[in-house]
C-alpha positions in Angstrom: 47.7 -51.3 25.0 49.7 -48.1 26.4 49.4 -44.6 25.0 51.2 -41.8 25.2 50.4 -38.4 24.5 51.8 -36.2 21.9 51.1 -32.5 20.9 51.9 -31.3 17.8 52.1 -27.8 15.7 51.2 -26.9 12.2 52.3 -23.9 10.3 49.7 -21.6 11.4 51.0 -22.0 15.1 47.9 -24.1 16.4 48.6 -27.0 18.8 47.1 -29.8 18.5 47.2 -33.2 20.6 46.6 -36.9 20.4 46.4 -39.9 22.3 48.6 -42.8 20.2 49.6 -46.2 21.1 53.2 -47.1 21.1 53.4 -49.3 18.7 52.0 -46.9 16.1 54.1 -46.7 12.8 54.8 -43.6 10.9 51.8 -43.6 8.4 49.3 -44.6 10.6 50.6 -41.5 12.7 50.3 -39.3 9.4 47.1 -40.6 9.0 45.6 -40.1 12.2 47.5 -36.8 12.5 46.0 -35.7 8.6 42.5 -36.5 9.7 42.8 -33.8 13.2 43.8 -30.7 11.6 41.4 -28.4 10.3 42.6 -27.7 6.8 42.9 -31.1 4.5 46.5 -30.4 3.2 47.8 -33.1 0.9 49.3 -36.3 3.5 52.4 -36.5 1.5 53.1 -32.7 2.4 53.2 -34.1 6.2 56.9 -34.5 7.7 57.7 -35.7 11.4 60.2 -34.2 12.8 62.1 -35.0 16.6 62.1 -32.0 18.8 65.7 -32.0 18.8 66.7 -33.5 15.5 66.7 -31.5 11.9 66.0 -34.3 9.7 62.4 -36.0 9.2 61.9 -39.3 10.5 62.8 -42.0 7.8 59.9 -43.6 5.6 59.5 -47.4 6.9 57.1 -49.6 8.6 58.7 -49.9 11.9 56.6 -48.3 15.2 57.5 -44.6 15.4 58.6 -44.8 18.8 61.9 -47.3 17.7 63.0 -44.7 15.2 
């Protein structure tokens, strides 16, 4: 299965990255993102955003990379 890499920053300004297939949906993203970073903040306070959109990526079960 392919995989992409993906870097990703939390409030505090740390960057962090991961190694995700692409057929990964949204909440096993969360889930895998919610277990890397160092402080255990509640997963439903996690929002995915697109570099160059201002909304969060809709809830469903589709793979992230389709959205």
């Amino acid at each position: 299965m392919e995989s992409i890499k993906i870097f990703f920053k939390i409030l505090s300004g740390d960057v962090f990255d991961l190694n995700i297939s692409y057929d990964i949906t949204k909440e096993q993203f969360y889930n895998i993102v919610w277990k890397k970073i160092p402080m255990q903040i509640p997963l439903q306070s996690l929002d995915i955003f697109r570099k160059d959109l201002e909304d969060p990526i809709p809830e469903n079960d589709m793979p992230l990379f389709s959205l």
